[in-house]
Short mmCIF file of the C-alpha atoms (twelve columns), coordinates in Angstrom:
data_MODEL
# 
_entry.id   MODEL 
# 
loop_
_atom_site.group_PDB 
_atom_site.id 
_atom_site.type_symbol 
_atom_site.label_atom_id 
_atom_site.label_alt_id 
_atom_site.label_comp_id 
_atom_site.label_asym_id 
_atom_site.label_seq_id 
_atom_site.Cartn_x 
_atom_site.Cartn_y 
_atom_site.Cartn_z 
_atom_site.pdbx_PDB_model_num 
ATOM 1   C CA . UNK A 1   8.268   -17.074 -9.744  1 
ATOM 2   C CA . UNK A 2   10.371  -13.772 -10.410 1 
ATOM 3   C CA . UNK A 3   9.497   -11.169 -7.365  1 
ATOM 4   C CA . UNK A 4   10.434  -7.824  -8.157  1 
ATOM 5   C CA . UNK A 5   10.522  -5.439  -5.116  1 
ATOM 6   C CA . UNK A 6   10.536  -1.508  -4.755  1 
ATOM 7   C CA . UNK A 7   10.247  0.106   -1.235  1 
ATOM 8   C CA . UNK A 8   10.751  3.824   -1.244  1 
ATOM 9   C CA . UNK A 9   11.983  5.155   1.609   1 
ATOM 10  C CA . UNK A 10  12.573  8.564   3.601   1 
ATOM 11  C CA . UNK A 11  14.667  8.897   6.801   1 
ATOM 12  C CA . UNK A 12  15.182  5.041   7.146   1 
ATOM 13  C CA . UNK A 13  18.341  4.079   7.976   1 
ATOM 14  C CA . UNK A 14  17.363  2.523   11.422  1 
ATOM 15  C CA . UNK A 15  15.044  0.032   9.871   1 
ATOM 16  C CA . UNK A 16  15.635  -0.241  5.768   1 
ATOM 17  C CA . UNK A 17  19.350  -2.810  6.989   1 
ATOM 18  C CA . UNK A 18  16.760  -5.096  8.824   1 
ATOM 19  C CA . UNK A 19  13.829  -5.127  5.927   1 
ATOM 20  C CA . UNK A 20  16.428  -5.941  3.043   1 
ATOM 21  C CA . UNK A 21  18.168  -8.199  5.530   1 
ATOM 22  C CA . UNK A 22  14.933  -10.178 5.864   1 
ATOM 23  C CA . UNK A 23  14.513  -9.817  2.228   1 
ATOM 24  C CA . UNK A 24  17.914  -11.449 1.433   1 
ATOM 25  C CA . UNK A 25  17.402  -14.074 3.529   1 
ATOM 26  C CA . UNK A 26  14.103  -15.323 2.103   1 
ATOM 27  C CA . UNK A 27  14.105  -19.328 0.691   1 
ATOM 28  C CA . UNK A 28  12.770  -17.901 -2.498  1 
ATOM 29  C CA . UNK A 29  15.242  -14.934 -3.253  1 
ATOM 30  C CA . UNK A 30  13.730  -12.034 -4.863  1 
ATOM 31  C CA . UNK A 31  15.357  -11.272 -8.385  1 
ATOM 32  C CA . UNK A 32  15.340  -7.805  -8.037  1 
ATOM 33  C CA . UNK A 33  15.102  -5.583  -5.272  1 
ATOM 34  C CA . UNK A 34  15.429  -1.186  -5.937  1 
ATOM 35  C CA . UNK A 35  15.197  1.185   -3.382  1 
ATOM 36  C CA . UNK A 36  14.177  5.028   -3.753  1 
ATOM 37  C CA . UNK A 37  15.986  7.032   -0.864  1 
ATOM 38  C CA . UNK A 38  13.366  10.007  -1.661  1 
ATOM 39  C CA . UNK A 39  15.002  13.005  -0.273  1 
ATOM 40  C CA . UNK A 40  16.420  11.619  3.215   1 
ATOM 41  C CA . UNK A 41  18.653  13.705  5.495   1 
ATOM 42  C CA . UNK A 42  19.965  10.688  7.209   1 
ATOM 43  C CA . UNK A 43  21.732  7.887   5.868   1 
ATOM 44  C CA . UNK A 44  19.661  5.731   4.050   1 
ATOM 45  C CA . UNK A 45  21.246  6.360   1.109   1 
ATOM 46  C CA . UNK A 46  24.480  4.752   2.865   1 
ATOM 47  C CA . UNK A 47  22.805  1.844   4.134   1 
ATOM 48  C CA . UNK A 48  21.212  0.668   1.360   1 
ATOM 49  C CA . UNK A 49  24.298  1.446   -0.745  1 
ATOM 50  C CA . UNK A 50  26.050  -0.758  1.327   1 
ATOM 51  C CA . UNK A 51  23.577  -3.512  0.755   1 
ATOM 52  C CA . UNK A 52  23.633  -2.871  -3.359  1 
ATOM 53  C CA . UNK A 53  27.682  -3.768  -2.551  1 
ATOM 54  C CA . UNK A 54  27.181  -7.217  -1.115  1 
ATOM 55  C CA . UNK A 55  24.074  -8.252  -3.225  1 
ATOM 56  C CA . UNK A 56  23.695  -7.787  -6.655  1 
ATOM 57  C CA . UNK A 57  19.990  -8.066  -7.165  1 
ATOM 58  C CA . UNK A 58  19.547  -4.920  -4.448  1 
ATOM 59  C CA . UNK A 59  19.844  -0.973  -6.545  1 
ATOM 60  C CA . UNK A 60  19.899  2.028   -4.845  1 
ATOM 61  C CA . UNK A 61  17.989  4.872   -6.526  1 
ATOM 62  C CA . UNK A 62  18.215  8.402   -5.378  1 
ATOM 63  C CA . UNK A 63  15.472  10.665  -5.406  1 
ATOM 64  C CA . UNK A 64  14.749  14.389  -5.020  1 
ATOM 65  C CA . UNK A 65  11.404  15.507  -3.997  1 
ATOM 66  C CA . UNK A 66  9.057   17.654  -1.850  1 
ATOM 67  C CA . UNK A 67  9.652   17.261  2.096   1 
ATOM 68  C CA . UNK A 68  6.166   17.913  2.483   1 
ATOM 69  C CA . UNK A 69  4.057   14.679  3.326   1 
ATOM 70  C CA . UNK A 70  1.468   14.048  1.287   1 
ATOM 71  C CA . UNK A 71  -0.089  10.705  1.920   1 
ATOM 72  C CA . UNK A 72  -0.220  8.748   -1.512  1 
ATOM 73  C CA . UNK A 73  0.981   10.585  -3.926  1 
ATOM 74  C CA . UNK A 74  4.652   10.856  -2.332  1 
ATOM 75  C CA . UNK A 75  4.899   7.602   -1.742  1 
ATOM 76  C CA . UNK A 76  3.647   6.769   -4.898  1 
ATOM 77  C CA . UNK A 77  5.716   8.703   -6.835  1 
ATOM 78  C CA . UNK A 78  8.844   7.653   -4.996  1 
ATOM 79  C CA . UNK A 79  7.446   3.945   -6.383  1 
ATOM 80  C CA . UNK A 80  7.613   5.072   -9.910  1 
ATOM 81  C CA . UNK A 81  10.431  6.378   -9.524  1 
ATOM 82  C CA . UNK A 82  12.134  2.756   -8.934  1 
ATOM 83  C CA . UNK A 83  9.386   1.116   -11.700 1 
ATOM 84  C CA . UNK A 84  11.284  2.610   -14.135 1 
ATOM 85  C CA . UNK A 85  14.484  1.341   -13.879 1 
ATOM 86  C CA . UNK A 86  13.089  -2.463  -13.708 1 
ATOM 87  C CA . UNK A 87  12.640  -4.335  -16.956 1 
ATOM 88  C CA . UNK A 88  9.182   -6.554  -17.291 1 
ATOM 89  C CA . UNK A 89  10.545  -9.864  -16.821 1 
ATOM 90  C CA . UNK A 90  8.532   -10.157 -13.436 1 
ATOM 91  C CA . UNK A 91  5.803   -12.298 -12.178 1 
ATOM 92  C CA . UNK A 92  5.011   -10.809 -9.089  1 
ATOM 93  C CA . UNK A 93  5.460   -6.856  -8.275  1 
ATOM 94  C CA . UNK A 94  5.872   -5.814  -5.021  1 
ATOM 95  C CA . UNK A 95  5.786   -2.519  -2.913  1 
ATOM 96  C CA . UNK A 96  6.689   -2.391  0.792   1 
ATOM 97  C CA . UNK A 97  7.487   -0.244  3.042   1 
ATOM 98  C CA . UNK A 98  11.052  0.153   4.459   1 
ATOM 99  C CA . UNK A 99  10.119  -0.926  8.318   1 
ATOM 100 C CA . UNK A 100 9.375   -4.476  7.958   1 
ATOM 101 C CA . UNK A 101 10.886  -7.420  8.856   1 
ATOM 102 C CA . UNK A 102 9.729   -10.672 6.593   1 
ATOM 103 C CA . UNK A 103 9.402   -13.920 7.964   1 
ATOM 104 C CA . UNK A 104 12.116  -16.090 5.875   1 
ATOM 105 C CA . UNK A 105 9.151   -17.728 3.952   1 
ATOM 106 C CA . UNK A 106 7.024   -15.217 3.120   1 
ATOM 107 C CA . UNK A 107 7.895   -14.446 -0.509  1 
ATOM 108 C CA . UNK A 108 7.995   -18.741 -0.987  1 
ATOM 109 C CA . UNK A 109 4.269   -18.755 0.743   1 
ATOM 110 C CA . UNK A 110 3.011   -16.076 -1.992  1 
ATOM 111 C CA . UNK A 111 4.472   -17.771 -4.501  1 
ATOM 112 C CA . UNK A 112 2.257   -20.717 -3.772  1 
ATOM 113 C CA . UNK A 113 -1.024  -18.880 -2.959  1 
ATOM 114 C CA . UNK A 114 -0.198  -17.270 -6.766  1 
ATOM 115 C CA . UNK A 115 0.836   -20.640 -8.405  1 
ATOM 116 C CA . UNK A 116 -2.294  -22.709 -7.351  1 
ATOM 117 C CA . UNK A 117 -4.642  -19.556 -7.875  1 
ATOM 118 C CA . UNK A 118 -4.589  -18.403 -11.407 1 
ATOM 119 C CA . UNK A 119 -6.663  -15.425 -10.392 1 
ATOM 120 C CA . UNK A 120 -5.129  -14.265 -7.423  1 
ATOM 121 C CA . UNK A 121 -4.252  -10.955 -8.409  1 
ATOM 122 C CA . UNK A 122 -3.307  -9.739  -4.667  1 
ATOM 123 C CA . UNK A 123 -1.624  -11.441 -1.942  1 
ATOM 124 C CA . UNK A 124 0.026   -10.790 1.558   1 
ATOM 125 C CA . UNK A 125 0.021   -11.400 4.821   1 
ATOM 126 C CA . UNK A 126 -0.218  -9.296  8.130   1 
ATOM 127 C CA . UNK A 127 0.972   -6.644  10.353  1 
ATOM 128 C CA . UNK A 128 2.202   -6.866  13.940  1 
ATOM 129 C CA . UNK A 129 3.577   -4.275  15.940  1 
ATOM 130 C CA . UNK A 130 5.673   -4.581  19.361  1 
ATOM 131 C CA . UNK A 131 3.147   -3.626  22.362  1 
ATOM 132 C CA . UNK A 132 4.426   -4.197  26.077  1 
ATOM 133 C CA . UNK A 133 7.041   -6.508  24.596  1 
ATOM 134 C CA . UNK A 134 4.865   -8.799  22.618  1 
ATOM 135 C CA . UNK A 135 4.091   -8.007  18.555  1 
ATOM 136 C CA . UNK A 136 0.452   -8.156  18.421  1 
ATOM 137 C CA . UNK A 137 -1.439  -7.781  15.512  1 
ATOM 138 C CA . UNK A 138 -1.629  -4.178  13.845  1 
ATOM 139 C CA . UNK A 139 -5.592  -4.165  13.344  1 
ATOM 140 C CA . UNK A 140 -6.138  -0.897  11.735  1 
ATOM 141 C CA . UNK A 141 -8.380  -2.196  8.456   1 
ATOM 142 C CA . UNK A 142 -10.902 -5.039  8.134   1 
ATOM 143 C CA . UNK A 143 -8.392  -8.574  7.250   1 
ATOM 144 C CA . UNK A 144 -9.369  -9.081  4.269   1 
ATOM 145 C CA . UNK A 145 -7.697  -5.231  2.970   1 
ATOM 146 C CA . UNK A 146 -4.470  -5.593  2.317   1 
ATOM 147 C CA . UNK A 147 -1.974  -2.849  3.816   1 
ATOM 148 C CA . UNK A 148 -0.506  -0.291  1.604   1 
ATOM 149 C CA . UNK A 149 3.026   -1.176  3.551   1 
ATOM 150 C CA . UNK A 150 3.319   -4.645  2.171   1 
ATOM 151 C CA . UNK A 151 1.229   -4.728  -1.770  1 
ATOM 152 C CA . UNK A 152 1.923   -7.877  -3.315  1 
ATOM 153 C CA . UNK A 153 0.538   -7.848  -7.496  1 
ATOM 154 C CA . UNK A 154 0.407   -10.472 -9.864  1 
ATOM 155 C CA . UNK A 155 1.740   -9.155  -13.113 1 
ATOM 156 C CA . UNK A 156 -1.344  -9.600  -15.153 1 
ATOM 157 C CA . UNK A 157 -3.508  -7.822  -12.447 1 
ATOM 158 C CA . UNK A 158 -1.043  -4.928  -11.784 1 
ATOM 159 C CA . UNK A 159 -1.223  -4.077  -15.461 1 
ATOM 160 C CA . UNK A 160 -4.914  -4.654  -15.657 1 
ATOM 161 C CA . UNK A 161 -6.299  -2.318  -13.275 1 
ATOM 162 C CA . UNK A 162 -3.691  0.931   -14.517 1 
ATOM 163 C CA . UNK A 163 -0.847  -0.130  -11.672 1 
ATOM 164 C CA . UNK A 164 -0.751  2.159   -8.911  1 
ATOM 165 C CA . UNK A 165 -2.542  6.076   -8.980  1 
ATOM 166 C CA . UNK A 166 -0.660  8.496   -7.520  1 
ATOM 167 C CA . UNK A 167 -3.477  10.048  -5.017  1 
ATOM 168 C CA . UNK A 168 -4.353  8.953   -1.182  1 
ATOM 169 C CA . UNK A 169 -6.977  6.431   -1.564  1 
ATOM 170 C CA . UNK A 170 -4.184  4.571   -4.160  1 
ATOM 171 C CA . UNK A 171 -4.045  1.088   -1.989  1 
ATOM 172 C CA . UNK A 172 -7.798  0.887   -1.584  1 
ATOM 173 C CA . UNK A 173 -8.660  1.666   -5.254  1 
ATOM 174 C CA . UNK A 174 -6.409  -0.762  -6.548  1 
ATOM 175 C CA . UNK A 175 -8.385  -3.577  -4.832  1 
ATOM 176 C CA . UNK A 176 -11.581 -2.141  -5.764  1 
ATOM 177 C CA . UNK A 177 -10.297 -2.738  -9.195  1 
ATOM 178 C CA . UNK A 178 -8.921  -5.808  -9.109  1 
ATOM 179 C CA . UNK A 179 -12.209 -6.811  -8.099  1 
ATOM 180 C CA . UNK A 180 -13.592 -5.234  -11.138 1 
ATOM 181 C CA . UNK A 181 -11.527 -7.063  -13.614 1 
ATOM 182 C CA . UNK A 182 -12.245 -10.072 -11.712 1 
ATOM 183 C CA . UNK A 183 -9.108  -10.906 -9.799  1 
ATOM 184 C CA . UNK A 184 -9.368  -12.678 -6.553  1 
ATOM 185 C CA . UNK A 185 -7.150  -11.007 -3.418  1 
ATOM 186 C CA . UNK A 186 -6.087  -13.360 -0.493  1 
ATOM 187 C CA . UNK A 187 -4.627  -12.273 3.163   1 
ATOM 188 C CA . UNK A 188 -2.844  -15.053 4.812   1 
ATOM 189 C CA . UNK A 189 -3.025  -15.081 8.372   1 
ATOM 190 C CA . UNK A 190 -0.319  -17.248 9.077   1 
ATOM 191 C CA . UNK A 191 2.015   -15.006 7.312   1 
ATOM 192 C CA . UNK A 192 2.987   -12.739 9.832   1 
ATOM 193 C CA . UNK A 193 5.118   -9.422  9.114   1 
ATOM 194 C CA . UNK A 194 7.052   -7.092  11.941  1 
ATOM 195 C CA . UNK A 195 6.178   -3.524  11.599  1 
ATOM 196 C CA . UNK A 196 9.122   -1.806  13.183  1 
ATOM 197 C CA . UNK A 197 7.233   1.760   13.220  1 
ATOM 198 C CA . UNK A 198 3.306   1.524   13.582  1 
ATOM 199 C CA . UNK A 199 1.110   3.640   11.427  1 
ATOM 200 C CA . UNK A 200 0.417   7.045   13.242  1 
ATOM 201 C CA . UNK A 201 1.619   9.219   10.484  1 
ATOM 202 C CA . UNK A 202 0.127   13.075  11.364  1 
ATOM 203 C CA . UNK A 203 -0.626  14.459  8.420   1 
ATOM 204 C CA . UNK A 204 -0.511  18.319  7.984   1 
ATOM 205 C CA . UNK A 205 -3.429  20.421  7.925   1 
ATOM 206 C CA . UNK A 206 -3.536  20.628  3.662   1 
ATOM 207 C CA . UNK A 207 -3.375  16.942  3.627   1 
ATOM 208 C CA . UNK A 208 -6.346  16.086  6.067   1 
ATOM 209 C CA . UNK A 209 -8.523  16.749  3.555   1 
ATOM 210 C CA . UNK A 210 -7.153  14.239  0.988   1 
ATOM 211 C CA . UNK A 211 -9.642  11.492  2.471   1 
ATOM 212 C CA . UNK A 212 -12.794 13.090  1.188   1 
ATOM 213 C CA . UNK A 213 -11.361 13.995  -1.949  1 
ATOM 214 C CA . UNK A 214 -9.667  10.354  -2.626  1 
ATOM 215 C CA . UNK A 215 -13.772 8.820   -1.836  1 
ATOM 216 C CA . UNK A 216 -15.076 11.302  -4.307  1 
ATOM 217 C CA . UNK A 217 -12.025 10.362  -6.954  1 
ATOM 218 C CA . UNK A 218 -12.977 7.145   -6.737  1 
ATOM 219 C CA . UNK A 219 -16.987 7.647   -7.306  1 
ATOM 220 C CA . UNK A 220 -18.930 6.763   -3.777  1 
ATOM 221 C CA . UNK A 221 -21.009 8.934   -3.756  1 
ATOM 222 C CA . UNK A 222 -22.187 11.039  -0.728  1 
ATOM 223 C CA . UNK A 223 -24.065 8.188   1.356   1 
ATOM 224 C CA . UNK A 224 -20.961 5.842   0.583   1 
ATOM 225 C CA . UNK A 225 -18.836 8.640   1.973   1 
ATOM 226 C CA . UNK A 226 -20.764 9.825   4.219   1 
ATOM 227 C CA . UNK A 227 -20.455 6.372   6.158   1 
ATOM 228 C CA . UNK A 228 -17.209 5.782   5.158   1 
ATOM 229 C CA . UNK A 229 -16.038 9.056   6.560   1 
ATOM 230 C CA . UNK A 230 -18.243 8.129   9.919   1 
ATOM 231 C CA . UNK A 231 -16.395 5.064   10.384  1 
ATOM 232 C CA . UNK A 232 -13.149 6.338   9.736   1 
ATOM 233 C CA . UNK A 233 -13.625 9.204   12.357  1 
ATOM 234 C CA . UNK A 234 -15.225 6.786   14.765  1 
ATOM 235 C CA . UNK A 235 -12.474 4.488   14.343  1 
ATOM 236 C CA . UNK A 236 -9.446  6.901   14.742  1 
ATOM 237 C CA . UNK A 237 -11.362 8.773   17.585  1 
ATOM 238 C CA . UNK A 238 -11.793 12.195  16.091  1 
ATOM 239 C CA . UNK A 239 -14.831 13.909  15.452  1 
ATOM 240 C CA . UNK A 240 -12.365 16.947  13.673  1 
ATOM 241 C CA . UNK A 241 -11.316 13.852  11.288  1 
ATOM 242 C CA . UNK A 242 -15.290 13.601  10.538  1 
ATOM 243 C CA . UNK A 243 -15.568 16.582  9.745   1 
ATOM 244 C CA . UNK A 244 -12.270 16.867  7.540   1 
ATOM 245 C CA . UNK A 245 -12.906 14.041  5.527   1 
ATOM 246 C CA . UNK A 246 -16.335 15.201  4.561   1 
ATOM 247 C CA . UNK A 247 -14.951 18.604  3.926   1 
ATOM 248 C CA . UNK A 248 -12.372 17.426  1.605   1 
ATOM 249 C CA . UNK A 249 -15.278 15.660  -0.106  1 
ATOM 250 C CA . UNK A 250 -17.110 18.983  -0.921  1 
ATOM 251 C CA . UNK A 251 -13.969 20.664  -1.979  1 
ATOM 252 C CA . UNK A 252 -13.084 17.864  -4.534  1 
ATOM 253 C CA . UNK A 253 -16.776 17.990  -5.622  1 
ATOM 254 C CA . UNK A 254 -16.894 21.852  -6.186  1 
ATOM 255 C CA . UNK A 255 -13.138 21.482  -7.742  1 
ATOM 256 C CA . UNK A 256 -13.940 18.392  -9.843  1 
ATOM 257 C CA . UNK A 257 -10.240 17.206  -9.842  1 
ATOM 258 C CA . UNK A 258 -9.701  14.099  -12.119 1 
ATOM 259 C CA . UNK A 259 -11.376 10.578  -11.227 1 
ATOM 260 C CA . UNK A 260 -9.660  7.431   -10.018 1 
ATOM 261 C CA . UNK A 261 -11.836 5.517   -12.038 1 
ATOM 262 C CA . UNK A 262 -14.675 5.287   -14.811 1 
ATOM 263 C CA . UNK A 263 -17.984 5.837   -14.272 1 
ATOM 264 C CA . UNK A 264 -18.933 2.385   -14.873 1 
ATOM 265 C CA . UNK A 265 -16.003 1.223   -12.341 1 
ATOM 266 C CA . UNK A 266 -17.460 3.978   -10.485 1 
ATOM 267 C CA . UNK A 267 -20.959 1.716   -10.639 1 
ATOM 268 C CA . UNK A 268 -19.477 -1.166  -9.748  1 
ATOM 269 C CA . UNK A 269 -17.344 0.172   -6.671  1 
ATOM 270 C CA . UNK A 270 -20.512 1.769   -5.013  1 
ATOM 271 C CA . UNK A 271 -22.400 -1.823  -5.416  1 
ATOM 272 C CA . UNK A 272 -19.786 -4.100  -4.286  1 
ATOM 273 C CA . UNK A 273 -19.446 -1.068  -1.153  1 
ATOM 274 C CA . UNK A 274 -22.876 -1.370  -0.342  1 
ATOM 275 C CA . UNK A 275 -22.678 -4.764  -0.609  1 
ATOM 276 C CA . UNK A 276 -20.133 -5.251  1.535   1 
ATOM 277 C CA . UNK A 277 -21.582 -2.751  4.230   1 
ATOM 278 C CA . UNK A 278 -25.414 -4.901  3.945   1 
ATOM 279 C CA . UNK A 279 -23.262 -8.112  4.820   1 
ATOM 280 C CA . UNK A 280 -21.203 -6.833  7.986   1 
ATOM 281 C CA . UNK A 281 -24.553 -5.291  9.070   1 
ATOM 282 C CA . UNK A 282 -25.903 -8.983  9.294   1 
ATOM 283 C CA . UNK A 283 -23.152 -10.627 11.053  1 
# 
């Protein structure tokens, strides 16, 4: 299987030499692999053009944007910005982050999980982060969600469900989605992946509200997000964060931005949510 790769990155250069490192030394090479310095002040743009030198299948693509962080669309963006410069002669699309560190396997293990699954759309494995000198798992999202750091698509599926939207919520719709055109999405917990800088990204105060707006883009409704918003805040140990999310909720309702989805994916998305939320309460 052809894996095409794009990680954009900002401020890397201590950790982008060990991800393409890991990347290079898979057992099943990726055939391309493009990089999207996005406006660092270090030397990323060094590092990886160092690494375009000694491999040929690793480009280097400079990018000018914003320095202000907002969660999704940047990142997003920076993505697209690589996209472009790839031809379509891939099986498998791929968008990671630039502080990992692959086991050399991984991209042979997806490979298989795609080849004897015709309708695996998604596929990767999971996140551990270095605690008191051990790498523990990095449980931030139920197991079966797969990270926005390490997106694994299946050609047919990225293509299906619009590839990626350039809005915060982006790596949660996209799996709603694939769920709608009926693509199956698999987490392998034997695949393990280092995460050299743990997610803890504080977001400023324009961007807190991006939450609430990305639920309402992508049609929950206000009882979905109202217990979405309650877990998140729970979760992360903030009532502020409660009360952010559903703000952001109200403004995007009064502003009526544009939608992440259709109203009948819209439909479908609040089912399979409450769904989903009837089952856990059972366990």
């Amino acid at each position: 299987m052809n894996f095409y790769i794009v990680i954009p990155a900002h401020n890397e250069e201590n950790s982008i030499g060990l991800t393409l490192d890991s990347l290079a030394n898979q057992t099943l090479k990726p055939k391309k692999i493009v990089v999207v310095n996005d406006n660092s002040t270090d030397k990323t743009s060094d590092v990886v053009e160092g690494y375009s030198f000694k491999y040929d299948f690793v480009k280097l693509v400079n990018s000018k944007s914003s320095n202000q962080h907002l969660p999704g669309a940047k990142i997003i963006n920076a993505f697209y910005k690589g996209f472009e410069i790839l031809d379509e002669n891939y099986d498998v699309i791929c968008k990671f982050d630039a502080d990992l560190i692959f086991q050399d396997n991984y991209l042979e293990q997806l490979a298989i999980h795609f080849q004897q699954n015709k309708r695996l759309g998604m596929a990767s494995g999971f996140c551990y982060i270095e605690k008191n000198g051990e790498w523990i798992l990095e449980n931030l999202t139920r197991k079966d969600h797969i990270r926005g750091a390490l997106k694994a698509y299946r050609k047919q599926c990225f293509l299906e469900i619009g590839m990626l939207k350039s809005s915060m919520g982006w790596d949660t719709v996209d799996e709603l989605l694939a769920k709608y055109y009926n693509w199956e999405i698999l987490t392998d917990e034997l695949l393990h992946i280092k995460h050299l800088k743990p997610t803890g990204i504080s977001y400023n105060k324009a961007s807190k509200y991006l939450q609430g707006e990305a639920m309402y883009k992508m049609r929950y409704g206000f009882i979905i997000t109202l217990i979405s918003a309650m877990k998140l805040a729970f979760k992360k140990g903030s009532l502020k964060l409660f009360i952010d999310y559903l703000g952001g909720y109200f403004k995007a309702k009064k502003e009526k931005p544009e939608q992440l989805v259709t109203e009948e994916q819209g439909e479908f998305i609040r089912r399979l949510r409450w769904k989903g939320m009837i089952q856990r309460k059972r366990l």
